[in-house]
C-alpha positions as CSV (number, residue, x, y, z in Angstrom):
1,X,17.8,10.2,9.5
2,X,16.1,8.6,6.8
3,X,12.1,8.7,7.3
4,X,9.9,6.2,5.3
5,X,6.0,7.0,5.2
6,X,3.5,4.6,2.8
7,X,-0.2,4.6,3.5
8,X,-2.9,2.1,2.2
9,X,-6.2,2.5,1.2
10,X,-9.3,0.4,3.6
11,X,-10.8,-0.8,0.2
12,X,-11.0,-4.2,-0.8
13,X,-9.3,-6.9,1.0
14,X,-5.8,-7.2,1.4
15,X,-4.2,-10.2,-0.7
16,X,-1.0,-11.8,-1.0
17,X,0.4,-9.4,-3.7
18,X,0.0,-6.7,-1.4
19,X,2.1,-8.8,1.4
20,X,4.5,-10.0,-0.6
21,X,5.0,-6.7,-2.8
22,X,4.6,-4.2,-0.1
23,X,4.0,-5.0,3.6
24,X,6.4,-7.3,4.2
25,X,8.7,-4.6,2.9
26,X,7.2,-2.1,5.1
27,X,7.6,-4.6,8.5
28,X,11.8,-4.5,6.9
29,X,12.0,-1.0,6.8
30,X,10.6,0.1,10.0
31,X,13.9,-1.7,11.6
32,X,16.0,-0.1,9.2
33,X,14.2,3.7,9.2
34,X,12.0,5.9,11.2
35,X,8.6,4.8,9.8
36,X,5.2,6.6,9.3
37,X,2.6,3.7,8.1
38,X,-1.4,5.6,7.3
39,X,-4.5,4.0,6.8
40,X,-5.3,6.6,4.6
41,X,-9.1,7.0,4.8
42,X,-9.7,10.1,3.2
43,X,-8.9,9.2,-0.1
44,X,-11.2,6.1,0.0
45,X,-13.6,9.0,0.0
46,X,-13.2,10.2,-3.8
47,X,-15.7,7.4,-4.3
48,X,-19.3,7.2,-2.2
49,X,-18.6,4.6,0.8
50,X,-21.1,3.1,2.9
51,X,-20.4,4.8,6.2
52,X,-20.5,1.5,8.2
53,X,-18.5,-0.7,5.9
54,X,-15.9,1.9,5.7
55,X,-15.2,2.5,9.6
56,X,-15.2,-1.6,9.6
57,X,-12.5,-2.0,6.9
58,X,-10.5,0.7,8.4
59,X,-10.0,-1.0,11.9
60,X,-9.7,-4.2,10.2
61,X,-7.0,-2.9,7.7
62,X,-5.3,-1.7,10.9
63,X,-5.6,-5.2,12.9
64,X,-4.6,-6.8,9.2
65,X,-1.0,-4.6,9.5
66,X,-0.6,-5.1,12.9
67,X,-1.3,-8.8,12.7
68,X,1.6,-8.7,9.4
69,X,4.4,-7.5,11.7
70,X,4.0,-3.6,12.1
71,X,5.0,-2.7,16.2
72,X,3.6,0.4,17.3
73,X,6.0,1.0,19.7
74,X,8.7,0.5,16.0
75,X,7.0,2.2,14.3
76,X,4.0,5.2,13.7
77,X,0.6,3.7,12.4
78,X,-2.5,5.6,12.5
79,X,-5.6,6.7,10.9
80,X,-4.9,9.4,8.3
81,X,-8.5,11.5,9.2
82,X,-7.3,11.4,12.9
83,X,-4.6,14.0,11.9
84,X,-6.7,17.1,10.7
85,X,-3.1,18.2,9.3
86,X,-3.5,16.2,6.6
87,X,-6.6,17.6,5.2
88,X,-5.4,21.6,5.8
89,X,-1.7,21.1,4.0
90,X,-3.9,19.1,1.4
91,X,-5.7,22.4,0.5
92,X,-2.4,24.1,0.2
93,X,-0.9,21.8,-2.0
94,X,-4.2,22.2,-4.3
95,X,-3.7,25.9,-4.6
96,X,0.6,25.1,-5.6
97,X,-1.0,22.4,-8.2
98,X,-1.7,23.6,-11.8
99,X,-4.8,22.5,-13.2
100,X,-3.3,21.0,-15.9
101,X,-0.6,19.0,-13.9
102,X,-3.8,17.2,-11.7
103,X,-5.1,16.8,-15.5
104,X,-2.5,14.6,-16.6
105,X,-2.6,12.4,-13.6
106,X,-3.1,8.6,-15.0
107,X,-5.1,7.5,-12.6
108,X,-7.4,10.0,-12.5
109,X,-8.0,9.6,-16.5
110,X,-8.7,6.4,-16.1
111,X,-10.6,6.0,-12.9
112,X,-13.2,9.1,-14.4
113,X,-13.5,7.1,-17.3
114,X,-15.0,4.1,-15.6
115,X,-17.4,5.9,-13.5
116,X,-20.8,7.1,-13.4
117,X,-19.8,9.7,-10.8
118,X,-16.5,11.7,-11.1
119,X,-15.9,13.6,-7.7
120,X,-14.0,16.6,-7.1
121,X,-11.9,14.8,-4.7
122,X,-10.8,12.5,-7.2
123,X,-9.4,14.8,-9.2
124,X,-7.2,16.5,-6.3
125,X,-6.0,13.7,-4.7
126,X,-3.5,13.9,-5.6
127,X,-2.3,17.2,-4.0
128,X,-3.7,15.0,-0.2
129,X,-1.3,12.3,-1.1
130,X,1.7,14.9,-1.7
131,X,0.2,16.3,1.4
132,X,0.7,13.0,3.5
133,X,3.7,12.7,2.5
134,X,5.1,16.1,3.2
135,X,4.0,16.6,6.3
136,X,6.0,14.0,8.0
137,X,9.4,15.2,6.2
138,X,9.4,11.7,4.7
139,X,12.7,11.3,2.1
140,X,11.6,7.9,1.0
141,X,8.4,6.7,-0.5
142,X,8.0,2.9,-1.2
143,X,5.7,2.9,-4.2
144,X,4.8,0.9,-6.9
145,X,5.1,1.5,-10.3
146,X,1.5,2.9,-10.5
147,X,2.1,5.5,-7.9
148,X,5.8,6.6,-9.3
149,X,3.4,9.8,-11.1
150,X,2.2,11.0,-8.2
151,X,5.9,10.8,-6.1
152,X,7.1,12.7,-9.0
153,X,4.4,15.5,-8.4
154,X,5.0,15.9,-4.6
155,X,8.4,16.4,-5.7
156,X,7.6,19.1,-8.1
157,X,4.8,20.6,-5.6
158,X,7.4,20.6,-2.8
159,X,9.7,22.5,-4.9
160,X,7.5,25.0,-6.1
161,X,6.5,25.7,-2.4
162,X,10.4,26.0,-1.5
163,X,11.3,28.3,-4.1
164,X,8.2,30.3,-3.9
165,X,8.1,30.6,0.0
166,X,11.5,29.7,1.0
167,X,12.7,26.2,2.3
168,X,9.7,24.0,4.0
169,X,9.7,20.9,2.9
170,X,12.0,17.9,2.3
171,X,11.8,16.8,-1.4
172,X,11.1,12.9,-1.0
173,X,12.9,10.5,-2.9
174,X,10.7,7.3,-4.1
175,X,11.9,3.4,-3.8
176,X,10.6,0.7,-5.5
177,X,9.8,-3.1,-4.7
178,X,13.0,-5.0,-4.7
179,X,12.9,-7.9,-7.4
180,X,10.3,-11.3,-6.9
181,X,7.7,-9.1,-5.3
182,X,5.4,-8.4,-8.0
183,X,2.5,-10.9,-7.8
184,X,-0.1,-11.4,-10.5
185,X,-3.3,-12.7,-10.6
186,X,-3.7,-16.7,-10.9
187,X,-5.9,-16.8,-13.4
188,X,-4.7,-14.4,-15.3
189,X,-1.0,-13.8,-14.9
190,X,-0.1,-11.1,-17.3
191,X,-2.3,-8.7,-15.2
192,X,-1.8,-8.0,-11.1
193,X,-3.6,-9.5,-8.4
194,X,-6.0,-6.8,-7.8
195,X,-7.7,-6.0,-4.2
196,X,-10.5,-4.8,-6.6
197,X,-11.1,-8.9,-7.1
198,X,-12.1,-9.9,-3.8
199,X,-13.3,-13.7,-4.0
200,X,-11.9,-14.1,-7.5
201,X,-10.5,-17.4,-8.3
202,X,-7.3,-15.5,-9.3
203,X,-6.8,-13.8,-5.7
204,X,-5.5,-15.1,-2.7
205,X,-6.6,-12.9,0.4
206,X,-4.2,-13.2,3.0
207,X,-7.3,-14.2,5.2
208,X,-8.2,-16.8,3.3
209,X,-8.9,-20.1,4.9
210,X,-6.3,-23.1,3.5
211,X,-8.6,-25.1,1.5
212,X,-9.0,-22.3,-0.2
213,X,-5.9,-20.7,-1.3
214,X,-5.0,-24.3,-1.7
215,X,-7.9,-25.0,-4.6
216,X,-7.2,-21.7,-6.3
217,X,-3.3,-22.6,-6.9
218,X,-4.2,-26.2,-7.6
219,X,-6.6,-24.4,-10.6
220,X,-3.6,-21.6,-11.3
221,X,-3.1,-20.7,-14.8
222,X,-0.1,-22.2,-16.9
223,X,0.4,-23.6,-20.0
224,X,0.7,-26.6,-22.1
225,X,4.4,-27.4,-21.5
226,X,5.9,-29.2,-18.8
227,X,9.3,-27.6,-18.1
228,X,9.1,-25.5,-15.1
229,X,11.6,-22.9,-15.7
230,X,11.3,-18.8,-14.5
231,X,10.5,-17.2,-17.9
232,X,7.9,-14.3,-17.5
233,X,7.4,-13.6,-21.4
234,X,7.0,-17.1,-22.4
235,X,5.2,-18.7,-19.3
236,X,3.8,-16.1,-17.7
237,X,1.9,-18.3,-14.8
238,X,4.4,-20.8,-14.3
239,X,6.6,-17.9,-13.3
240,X,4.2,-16.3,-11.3
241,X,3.6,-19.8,-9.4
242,X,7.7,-19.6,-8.8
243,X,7.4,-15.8,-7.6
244,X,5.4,-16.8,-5.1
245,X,7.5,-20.0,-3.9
246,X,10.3,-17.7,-4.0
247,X,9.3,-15.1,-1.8
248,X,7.1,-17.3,0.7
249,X,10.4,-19.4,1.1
250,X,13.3,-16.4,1.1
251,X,14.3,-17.6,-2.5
252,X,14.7,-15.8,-6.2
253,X,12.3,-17.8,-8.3
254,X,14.8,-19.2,-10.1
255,X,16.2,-21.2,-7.5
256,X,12.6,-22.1,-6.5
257,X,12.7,-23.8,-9.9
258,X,15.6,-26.5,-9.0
259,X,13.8,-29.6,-8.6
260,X,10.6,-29.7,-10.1
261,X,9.7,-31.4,-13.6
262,X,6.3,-31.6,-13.5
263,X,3.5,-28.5,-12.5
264,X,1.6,-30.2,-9.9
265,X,4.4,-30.6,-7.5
266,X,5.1,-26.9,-7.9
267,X,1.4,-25.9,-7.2
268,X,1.3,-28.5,-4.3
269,X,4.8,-27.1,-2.6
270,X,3.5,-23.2,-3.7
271,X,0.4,-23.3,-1.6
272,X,2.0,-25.6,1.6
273,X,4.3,-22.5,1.7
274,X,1.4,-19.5,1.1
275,X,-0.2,-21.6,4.0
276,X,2.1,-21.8,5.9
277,X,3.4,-17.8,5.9
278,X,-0.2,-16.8,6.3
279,X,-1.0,-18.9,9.0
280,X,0.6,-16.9,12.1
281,X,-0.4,-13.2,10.4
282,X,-3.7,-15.1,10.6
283,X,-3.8,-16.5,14.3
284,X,-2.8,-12.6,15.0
285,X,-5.2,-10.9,13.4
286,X,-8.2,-13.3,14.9
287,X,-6.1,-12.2,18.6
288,X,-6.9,-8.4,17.3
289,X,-10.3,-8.9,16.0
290,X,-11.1,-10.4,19.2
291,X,-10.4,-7.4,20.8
292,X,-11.3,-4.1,18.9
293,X,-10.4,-1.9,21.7
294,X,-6.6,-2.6,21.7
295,X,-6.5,-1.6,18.1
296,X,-8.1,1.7,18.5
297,X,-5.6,2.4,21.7
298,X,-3.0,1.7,19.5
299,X,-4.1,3.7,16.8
300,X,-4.5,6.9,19.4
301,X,-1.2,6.4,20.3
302,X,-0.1,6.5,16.8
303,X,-1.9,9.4,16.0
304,X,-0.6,11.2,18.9
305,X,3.0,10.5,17.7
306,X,2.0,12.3,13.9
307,X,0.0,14.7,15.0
308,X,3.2,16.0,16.9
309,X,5.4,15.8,13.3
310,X,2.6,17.2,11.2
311,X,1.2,19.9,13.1
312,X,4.9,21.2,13.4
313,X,5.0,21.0,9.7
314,X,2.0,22.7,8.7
315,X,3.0,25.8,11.4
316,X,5.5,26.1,8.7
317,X,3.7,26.0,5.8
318,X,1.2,28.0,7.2
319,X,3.7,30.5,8.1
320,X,5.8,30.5,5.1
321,X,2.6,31.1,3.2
322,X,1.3,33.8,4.9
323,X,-1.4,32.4,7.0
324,X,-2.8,34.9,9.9
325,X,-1.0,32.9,13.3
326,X,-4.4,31.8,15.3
327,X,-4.6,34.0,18.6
């Protein structure tokens, strides 16, 4: 059976890019496949958290995907540092990783290269990412296109374990966004919306309150013109206004297009629809928030369910590897 497993970082504050690019995909696929969803904690930790903020934005990342559409009894959701598998197969996959493959990784180049403080962890990483996915046999990754390097490395770690210590893992296969889901950033729309921008003018946080998504896509970038056509090369924040329309409203953005001469129109109609998508994943997530203890039953549950795949998987490994049985 095909198995889909995608975890998210409790950084920054989810905005409409991720929804529309990601977890709206993820709420699709766990009707369609058996689905493993991880706030994946640990690797907030390759940079120095505040220890308060970070147990906050983890239960409120996890009331944020329920609120979305995720079912718990549909699919697995849980807390990556509630499975100590993770952490033990991660240490394996370190000492399968060459050096100079972890070297190469993009992200790490140019994460160390904008910090003060480089830590170890984020330099391997990337061996606990192939290690979440491993461990639940997953044989489909939904990535972007800045995570395709490090699917291609589990691959490659995966098959170096297998032909090393004989068959143990499933080599996972990545998928991509299907088209209209990549959001950029309003203000800027030749570059992402970024989670790093929280309270930009350019982001819309899916908790934002409507006046205010509706002032930052009434001040949304786009050009001196006045045709509104789908044209990402030549106007880039027109398009990225019709993106939006189009996947708020179940529509390509060219067929958001029909209609409109004029770029106020668009902006009005663009954030009527944001609004209204956001506004029940909003009225859920207040239902959550209001009560913290149902989210961390849920999440117990959930971690009970992948502690049952992963510890099976990491017997393997263990075994395959040569790893003393514990008495």
């Amino acid at each position: 059976m095909t198995r889909v497993f995608s975890g998210i970082k409790p950084t920054g504050n989810v905005h409409l890019g991720n929804l529309l690019g990601a977890l709206v995909h993820w709420v699709d696929d766990q009707h369609r496949a058996d689905s493993i969803y991880c706030v994946v904690d640990l690797h907030a930790l390759t940079v120095p958290q505040d220890p308060a903020e970070l147990r906050e934005t983890t239960v409120r990342l996890a009331q944020l995907l329920l609120a979305v559409g995720l079912d718990p009894e549909v699919c697995t959701l849980f807390v990556q540092s509630h499975v100590s598998a993770h952490s033990e197969l991660a240490w394996l996959m370190e000492c399968t990783a060459a050096f100079g493959e972890l070297s190469r990784m993009t992200q790490f180049k140019d994460k160390s290269a904008k910090s003060g403080f480089v830590s170890g962890g984020l330099f391997t990483y990337p061996a606990l990412m192939a290690a979440d996915i491993l461990l639940y046999d997953a044989t489909h990754v939904p990535v972007g296109d800045d995570q395709r390097q490090h699917v291609e490395l589990t691959r490659d770690l995966a098959e170096r374990f297998n032909a090393r210590y004989g068959a143990t893992f499933v080599i996972p296969e990545a998928t991509y966004p299907r088209a209209g889901a990549r959001v950029m950033d309003l203000q800027d729309p030749t570059s992402k919306m970024s989670k790093s921008e929280d309270g930009a003018p350019g982001t819309i946080l899916v908790l934002d309150d409507p006046k205010a998504i509706e002032k930052k896509i009434k001040r949304a970038v786009t050009d001196t013109e006045v045709e509104v056509r789908y044209d990402v090369a030549a106007k880039p924040g027109v398009s990225n206004l019709l993106s939006i329309l189009g996947a708020a409203t179940g529509r390509t953005p060219d067929e958001a297009a029909v209609g409109y001469t004029q770029y106020g129109p668009l902006k009005a109609d663009t954030a009527a629809a944001v609004i209204e998508l956001l506004a029940p994943v909003q009225a859920r997530f207040a239902e959550l928030a209001a009560d913290p203890g149902e989210t961390q039953r849920l999440l117990a549950v959930g971690a009970a369910k992948a502690r049952e795949l992963a510890d099976a998987t990491l017997a393997r490994a263990r075994d395959q590897i040569g790893l003393l049985p514990p008495g």
